[in-house]
ROTIMI-900766 format. One record per residue (C-alpha): residue number from 1; residue in one letter; x, y, z. Coordinates in pm, whole numbers. Layout:
  nr rest     c1     c2     c3
 NUM    A      X      Y      Z
...
% end
This chain:
  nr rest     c1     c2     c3
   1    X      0      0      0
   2    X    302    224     92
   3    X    435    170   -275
   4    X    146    265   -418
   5    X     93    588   -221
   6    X    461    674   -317
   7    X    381    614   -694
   8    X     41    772   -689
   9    X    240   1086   -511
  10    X    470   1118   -793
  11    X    191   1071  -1067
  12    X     66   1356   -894
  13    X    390   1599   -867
  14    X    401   1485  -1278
  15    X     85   1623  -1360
  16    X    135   1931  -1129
  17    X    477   2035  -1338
  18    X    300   1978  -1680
  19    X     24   2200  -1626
  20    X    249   2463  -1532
  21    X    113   2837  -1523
  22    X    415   2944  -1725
  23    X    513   2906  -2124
  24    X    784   2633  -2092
  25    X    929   2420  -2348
  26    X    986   2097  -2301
  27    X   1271   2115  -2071
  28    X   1107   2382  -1866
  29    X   1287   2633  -1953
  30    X   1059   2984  -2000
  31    X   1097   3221  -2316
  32    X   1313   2925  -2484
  33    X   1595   3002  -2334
  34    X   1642   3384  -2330
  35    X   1801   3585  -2064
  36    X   1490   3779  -1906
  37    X   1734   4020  -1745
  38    X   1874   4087  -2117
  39    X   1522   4257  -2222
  40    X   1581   4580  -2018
  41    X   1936   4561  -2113
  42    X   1880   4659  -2482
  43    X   1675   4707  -2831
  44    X   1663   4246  -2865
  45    X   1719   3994  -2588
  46    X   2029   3719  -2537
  47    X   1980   3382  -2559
  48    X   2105   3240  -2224
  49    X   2314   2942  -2119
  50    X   2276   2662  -1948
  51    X   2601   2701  -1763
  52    X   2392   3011  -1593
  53    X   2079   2897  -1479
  54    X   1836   2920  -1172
  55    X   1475   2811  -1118
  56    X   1174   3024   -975
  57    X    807   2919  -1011
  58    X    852   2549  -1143
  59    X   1021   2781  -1452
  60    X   1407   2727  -1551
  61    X   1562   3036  -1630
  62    X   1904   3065  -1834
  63    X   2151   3361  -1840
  64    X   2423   3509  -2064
  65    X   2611   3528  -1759
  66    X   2674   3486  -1407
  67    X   2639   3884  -1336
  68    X   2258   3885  -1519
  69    X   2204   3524  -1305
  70    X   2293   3773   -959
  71    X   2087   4055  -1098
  72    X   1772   3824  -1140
  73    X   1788   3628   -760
  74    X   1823   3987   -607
  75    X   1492   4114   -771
  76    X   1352   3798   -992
  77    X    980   3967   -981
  78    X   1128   4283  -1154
  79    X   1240   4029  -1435
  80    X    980   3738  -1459
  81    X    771   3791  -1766
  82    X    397   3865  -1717
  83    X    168   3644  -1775
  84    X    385   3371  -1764
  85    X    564   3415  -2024
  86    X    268   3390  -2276
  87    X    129   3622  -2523
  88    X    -20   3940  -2336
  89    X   -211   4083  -2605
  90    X   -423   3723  -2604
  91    X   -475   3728  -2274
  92    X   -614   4110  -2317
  93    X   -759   4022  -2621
  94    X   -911   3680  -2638
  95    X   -874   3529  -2270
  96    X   -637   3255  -2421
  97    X   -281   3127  -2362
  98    X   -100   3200  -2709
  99    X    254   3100  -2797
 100    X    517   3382  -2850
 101    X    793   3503  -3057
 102    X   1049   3537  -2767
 103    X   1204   3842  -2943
 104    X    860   4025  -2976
 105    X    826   4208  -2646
 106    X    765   4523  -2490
 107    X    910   4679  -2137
 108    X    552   4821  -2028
 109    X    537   5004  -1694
 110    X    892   4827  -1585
 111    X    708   4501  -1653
 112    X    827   4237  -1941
 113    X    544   4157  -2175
 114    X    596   3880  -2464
 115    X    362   3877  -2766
 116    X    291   3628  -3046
 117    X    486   3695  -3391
 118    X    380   3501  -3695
 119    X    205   3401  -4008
 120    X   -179   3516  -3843
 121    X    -48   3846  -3687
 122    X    183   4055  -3476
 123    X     69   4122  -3161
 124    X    333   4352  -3046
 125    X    181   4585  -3353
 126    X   -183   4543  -3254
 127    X    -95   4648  -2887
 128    X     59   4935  -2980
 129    X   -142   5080  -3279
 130    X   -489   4976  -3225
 131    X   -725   5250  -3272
 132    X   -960   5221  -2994
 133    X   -746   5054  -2745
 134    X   -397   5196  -2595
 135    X   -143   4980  -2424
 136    X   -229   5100  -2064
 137    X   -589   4997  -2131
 138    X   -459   4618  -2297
 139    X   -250   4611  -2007
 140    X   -519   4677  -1758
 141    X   -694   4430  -1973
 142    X   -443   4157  -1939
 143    X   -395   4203  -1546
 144    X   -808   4158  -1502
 145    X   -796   3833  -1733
 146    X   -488   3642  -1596
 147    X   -673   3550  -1263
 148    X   -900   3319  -1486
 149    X   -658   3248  -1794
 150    X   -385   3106  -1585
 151    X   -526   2791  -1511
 152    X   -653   2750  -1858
 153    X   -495   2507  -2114
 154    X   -263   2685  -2386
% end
């Protein structure tokens, strides 16, 4: 019986990780790999190593180096993207968890927001030039749809 508590237990912790709040790949590491202290460092992110890494939220985060690694565990709230790392203008928009072009972002308010960039649309574009919506409003938006998008399936 004591097996098959243990075994149930990690079932459990297994489905817990997968249905993560935050946009991991398949390693669980967040914006595939980019260093999220590199966004307010510059016009286009880093891509981060794995020699550099931490974890906060159940979300693996990589660095281009050790000094962005110690700038991110003094402050990691001031870097963590919002809404976990997945498109903001969907969850403004449509309530949904979208995908997003890691190098499509915005520094909004001190706060890192990520949009989609594709073949349907630009996000980034739509936040910032849509005619009867401005990006404090999205924003506001986004902040009053996370509560019930977060647990929702991508």
């Amino acid at each position: 019986m004591r097996q098959l508590l243990v075994v149930f237990a990690f079932f459990l912790s297994l489905c817990a990780y997968s249905k993560s709040v935050a946009n991991l790949n398949k390693e669980g590491v967040i914006l595939n790999g980019y260093d999220v202290v590199s966004y307010f460092q510059g016009d286009q992110p880093k891509l981060g190593v794995p020699q550099y890494q931490t974890t906060h939220d159940e979300a693996i985060y990589w660095f281009e180096s050790h000094e962005n690694k110690s700038r991110f565990l003094k402050d990691p709230n001031k870097y963590t993207p919002q809404f976990g790392g997945w498109c903001a203008y969907a969850v403004a928009d449509s309530k949904s968890k979208v995908e997003v072009d890691p190098k499509s972002f915005l520094i909004q308010d001190g706060r890192l927001l990520v949009f989609y960039n594709g073949f349907l649309a630009d996000t980034r574009k739509k936040w910032q030039n849509t005619k009867n919506k401005d990006p404090k409003t999205f924003l506001r938006e986004a902040d009053a749809n996370w509560p019930s998008v977060k647990s929702k399936e991508p």
